[in-house]
VEXZA-786354 format. One record per atom (N, C-alpha, C, CB): x, y, z; residue in one letter. Coordinates in pm, whole numbers, padded with zeros to 5 digits, always signed. Atoms other than C-alpha are relative to their C-alpha. Glycine has a CB too. Example, Ala and Ser with C-alpha at 12.3 -4.5 7.8 and 13.67 -1.06 7.14 Angstrom:
<nodes>
((+00089; -00119; +00000); "A")
((+01230; -00450; +00780); "A")
((+00090; +00120; +00000); "A")
((-00099; +00003; +00125); "A")
((-00082; -00119; -00006); "S")
((+01367; -00106; +00714); "S")
((-00077; +00109; +00073); "S")
((+00041; +00046; -00142); "S")
</nodes>
This chain:
<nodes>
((-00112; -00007; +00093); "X")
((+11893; -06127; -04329); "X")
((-00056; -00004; -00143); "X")
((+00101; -00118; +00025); "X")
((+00139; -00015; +00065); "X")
((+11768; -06034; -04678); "X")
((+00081; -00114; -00082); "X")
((-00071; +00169; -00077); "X")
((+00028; +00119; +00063); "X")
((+11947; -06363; -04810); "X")
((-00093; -00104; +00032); "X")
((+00094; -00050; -00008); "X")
((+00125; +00084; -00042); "X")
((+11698; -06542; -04619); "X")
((-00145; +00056; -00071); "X")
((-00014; +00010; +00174); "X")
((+00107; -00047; +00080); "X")
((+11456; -06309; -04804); "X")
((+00007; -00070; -00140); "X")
((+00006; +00155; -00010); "X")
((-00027; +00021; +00159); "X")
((+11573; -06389; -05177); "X")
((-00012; -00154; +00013); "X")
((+00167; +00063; -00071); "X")
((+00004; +00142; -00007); "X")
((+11610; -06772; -05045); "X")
((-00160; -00036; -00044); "X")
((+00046; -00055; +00158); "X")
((+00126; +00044; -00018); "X")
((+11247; -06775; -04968); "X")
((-00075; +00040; -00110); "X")
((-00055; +00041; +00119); "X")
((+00025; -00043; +00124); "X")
((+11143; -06632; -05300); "X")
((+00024; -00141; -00096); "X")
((+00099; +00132; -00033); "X")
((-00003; +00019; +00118); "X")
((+11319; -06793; -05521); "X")
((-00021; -00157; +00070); "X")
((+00130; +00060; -00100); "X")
((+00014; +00141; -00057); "X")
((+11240; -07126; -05333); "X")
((-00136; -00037; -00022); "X")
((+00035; -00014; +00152); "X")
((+00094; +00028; -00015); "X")
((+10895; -07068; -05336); "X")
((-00109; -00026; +00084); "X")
((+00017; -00039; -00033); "X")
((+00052; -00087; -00125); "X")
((+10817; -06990; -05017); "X")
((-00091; +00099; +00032); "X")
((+00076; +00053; +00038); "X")
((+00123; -00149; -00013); "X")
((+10669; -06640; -05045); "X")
((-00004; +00052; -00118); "X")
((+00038; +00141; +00105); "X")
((+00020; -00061; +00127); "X")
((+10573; -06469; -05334); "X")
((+00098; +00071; -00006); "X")
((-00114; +00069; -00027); "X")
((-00050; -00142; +00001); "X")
((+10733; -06216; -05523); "X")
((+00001; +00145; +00027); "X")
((+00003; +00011; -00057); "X")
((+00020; -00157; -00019); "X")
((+10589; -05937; -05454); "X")
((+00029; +00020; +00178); "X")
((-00188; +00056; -00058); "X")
((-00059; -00053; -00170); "X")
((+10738; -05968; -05064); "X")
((+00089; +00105; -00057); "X")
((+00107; -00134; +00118); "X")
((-00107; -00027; -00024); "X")
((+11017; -05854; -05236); "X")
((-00021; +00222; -00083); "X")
((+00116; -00153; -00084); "X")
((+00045; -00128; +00005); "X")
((+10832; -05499; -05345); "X")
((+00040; +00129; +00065); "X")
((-00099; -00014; +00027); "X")
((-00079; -00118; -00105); "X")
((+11055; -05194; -05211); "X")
((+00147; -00027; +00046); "X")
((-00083; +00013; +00149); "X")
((-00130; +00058; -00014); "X")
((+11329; -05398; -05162); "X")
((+00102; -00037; -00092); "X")
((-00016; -00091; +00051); "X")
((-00063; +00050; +00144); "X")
((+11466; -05419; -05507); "X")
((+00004; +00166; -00065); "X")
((-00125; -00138; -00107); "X")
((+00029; -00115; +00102); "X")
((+11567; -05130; -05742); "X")
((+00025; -00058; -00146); "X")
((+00103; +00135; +00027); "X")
((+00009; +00023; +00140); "X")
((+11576; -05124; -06126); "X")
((-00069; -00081; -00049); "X")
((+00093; -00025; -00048); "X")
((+00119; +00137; +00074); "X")
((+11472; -05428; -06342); "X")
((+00008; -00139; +00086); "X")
((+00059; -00058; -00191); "X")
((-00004; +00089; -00106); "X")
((+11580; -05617; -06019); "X")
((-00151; -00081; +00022); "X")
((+00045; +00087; +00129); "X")
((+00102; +00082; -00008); "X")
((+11258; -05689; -05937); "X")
((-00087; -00080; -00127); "X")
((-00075; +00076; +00068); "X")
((+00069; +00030; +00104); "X")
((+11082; -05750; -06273); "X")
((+00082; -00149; -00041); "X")
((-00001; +00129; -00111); "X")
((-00054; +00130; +00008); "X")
((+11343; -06014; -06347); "X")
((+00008; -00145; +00092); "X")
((+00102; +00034; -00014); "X")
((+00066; +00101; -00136); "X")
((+11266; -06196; -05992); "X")
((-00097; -00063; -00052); "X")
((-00066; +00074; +00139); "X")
((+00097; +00082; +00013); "X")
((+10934; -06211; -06139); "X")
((-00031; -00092; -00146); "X")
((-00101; +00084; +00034); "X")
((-00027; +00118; +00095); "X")
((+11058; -06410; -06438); "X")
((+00043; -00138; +00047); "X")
((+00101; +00040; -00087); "X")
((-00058; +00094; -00044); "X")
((+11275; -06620; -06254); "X")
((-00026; -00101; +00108); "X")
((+00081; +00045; +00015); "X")
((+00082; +00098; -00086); "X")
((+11085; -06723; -05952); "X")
((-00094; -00090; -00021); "X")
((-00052; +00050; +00071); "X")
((+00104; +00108; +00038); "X")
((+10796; -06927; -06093); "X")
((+00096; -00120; -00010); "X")
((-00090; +00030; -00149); "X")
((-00058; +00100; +00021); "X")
((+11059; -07188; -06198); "X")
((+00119; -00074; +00121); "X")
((+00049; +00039; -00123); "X")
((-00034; +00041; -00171); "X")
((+11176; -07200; -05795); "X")
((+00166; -00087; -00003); "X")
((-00157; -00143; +00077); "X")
((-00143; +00082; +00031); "X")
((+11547; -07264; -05895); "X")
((+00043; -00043; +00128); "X")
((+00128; +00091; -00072); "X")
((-00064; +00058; -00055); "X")
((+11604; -07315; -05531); "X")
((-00041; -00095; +00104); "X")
((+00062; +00071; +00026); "X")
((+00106; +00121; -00068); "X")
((+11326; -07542; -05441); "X")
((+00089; -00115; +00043); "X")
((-00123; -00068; -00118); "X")
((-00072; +00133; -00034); "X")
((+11500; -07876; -05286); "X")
((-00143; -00087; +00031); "X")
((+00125; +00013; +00149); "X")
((+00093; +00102; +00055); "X")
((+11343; -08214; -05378); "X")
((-00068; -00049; +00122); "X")
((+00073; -00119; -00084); "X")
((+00023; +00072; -00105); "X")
((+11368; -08308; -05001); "X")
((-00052; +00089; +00091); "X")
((+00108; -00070; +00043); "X")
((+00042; -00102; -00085); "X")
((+11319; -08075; -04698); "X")
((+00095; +00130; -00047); "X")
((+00017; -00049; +00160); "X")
((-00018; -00131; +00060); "X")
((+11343; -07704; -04703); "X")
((+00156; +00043; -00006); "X")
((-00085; +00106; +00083); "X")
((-00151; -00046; +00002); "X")
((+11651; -07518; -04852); "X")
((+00035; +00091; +00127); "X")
((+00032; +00088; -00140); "X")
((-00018; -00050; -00127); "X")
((+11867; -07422; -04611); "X")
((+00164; +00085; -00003); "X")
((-00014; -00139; +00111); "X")
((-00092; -00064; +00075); "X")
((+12115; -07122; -04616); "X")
((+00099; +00014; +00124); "X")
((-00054; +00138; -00079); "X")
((-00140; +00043; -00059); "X")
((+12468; -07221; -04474); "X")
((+00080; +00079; +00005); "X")
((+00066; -00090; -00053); "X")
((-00106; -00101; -00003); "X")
((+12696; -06946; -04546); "X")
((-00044; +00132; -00033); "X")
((+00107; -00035; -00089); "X")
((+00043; -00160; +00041); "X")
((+12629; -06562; -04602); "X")
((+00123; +00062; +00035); "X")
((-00137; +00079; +00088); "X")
((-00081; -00126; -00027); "X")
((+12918; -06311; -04648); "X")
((+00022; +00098; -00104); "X")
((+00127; -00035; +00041); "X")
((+00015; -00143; +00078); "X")
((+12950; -05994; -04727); "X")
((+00101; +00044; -00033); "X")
((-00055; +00106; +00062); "X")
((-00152; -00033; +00052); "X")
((+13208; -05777; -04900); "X")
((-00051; +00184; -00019); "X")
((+00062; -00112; -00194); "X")
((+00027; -00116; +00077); "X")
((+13236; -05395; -04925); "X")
((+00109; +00059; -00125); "X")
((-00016; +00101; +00107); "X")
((-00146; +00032; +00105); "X")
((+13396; -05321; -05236); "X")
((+00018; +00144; -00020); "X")
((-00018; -00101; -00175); "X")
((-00026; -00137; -00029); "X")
((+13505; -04967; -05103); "X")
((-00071; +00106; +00034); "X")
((+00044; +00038; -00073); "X")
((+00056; -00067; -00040); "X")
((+13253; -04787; -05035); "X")
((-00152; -00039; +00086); "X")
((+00007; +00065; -00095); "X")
((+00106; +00087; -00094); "X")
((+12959; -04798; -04777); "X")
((-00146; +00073; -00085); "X")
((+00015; +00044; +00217); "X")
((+00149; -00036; +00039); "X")
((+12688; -04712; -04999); "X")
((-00052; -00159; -00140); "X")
((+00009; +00214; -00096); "X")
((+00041; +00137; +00079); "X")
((+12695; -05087; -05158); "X")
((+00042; -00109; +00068); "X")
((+00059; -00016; -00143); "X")
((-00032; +00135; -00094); "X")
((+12719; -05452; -05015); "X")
((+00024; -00126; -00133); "X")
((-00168; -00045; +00129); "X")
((-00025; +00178; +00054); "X")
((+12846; -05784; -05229); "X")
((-00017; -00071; +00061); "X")
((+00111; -00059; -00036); "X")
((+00033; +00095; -00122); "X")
((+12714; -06074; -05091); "X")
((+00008; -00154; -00082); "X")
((-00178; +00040; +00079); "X")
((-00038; +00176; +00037); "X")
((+12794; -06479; -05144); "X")
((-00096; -00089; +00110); "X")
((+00207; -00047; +00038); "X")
((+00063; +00072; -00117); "X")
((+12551; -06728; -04981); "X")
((+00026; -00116; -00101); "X")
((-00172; +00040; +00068); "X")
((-00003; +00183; -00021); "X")
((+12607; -07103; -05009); "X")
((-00136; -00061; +00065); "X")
((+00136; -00052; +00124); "X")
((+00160; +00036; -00018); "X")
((+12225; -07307; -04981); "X")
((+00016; -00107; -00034); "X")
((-00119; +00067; -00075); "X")
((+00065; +00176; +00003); "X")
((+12151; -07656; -04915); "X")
((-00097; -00037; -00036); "X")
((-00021; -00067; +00104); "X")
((+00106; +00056; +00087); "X")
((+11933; -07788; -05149); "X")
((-00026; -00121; +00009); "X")
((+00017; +00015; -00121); "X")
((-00020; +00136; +00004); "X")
((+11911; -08155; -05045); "X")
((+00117; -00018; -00018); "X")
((-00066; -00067; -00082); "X")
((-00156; +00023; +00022); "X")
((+12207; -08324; -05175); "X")
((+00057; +00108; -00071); "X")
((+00034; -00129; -00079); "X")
((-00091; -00111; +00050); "X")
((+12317; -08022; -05323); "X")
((+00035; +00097; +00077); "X")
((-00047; +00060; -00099); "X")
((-00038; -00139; -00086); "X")
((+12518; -07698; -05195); "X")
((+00045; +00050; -00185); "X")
((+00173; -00011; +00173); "X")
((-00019; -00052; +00133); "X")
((+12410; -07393; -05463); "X")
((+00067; +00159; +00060); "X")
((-00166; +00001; -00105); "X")
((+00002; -00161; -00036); "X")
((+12515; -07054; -05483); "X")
((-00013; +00107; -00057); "X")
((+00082; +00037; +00041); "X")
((+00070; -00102; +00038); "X")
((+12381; -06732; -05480); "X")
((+00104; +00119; +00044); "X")
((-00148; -00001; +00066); "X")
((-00076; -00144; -00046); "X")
((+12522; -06369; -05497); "X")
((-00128; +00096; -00005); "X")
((+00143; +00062; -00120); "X")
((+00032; -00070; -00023); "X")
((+12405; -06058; -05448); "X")
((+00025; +00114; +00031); "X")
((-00028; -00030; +00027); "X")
((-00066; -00149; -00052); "X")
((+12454; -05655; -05439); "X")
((-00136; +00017; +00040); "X")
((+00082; +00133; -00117); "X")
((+00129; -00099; -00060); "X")
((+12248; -05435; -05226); "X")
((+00083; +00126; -00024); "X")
((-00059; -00022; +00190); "X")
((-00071; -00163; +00039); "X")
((+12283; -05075; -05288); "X")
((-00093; +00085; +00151); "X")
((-00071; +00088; -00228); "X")
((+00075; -00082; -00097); "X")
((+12189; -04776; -05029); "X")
((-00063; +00104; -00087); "X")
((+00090; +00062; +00118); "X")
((+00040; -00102; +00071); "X")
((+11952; -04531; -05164); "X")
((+00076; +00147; +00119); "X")
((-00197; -00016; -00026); "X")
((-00035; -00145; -00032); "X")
((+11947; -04138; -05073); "X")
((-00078; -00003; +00136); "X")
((-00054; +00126; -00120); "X")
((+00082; +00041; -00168); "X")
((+11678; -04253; -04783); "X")
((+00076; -00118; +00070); "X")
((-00187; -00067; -00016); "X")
((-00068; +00116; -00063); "X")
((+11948; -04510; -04637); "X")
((-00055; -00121; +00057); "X")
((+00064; +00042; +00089); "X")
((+00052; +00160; +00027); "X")
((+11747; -04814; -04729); "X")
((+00077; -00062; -00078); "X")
((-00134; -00021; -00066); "X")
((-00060; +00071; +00125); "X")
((+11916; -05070; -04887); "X")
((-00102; -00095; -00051); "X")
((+00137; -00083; +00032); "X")
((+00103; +00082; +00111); "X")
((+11766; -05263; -05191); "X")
((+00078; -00054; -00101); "X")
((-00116; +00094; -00078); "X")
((-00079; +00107; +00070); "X")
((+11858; -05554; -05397); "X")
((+00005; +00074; -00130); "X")
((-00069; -00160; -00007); "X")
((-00034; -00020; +00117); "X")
((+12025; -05451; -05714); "X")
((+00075; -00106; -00098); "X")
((+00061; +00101; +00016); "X")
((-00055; +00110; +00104); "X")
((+12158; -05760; -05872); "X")
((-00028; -00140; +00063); "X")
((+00172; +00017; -00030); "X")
((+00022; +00167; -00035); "X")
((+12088; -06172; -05792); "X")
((+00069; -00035; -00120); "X")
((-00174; -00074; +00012); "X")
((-00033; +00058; +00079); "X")
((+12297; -06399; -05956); "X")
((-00009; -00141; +00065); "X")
((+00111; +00052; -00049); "X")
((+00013; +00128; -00044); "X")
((+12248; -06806; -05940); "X")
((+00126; -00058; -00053); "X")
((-00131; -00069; -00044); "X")
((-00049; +00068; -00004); "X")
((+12473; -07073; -05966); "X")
((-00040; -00116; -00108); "X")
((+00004; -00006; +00110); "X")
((+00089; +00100; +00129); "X")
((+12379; -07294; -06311); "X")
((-00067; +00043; -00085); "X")
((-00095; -00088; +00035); "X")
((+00085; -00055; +00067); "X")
((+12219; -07012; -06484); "X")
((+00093; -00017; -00147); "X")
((-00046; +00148; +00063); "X")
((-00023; -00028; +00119); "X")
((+12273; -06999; -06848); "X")
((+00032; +00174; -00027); "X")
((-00121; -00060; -00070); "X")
((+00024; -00156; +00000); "X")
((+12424; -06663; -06935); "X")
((-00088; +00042; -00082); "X")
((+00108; +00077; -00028); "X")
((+00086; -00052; +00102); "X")
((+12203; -06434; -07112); "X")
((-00074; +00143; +00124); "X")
((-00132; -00154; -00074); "X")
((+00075; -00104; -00095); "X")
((+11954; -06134; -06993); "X")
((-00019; -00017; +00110); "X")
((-00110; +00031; -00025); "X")
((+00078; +00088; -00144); "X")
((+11776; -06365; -06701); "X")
((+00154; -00014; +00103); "X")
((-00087; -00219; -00060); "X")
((-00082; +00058; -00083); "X")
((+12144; -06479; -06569); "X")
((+00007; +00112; +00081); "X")
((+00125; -00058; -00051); "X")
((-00023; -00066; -00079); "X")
((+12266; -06152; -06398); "X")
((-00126; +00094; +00033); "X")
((+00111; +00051; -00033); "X")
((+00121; -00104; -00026); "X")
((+11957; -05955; -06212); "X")
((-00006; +00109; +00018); "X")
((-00059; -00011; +00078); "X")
((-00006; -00118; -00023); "X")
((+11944; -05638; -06270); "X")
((+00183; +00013; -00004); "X")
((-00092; +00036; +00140); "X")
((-00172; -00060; -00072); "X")
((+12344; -05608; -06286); "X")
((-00007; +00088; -00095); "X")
((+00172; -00106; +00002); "X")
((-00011; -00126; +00099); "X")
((+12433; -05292; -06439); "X")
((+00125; -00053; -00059); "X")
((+00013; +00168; +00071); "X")
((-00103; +00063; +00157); "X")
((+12615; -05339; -06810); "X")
((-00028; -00094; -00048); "X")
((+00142; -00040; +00003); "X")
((+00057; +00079; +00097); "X")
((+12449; -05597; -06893); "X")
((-00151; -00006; -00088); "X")
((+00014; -00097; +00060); "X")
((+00139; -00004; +00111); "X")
((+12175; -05653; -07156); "X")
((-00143; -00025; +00061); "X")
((+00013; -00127; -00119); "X")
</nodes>
């Protein structure tokens, strides 16, 4: 499930560059801002991802996605679009966290923003 992918990233788990092919635009480049600082590291044992659902928001060449992650005493959450290319791979086109400060870093890669 590729929220179990993005979990393990931004947790600190696996590097960034797993996520190589699996990302379009500045998607990935902004991963590799945002992962060093392992926003979803938990203090105690490993994060652990509780909810995942998806949404199509009309058409089947994109996916919205909502995951809920147990961080120790915390539950954070993460979104996510995947898009389908022209080779019917899909690849992450936006990450958004839960506590981010808006600005460039908050939405990943979302198109319209700065």
């Amino acid at each position: 499930m590729f929220a179990e992918r993005l979990l393990a990233v931004l947790s600190g788990e696996r590097p960034v560059h797993w996520m190589l092919g699996r990302t379009i635009g500045e998607a990935y480049e902004q991963l590799v801002r945002l992962a060093p600082a392992t926003p979803l590291r938990s203090p105690g044992p490993r994060p652990v991802l509780r909810r995942c659902t998806a949404h199509l928001p009309g058409h089947d060449t994109a996916v919205e996605a909502f995951a809920t992650i147990a961080t120790g005493d915390r539950v954070r959450a993460m979104a996510f679009r995947l898009e389908r290319g022209e080779d019917h791979r899909w690849r992450c086109a936006a990450v958004e966290l839960d506590g981010l400060p808006p600005g460039p870093d908050a939405g990943l890669g979302r198109p319209g923003r700065p």
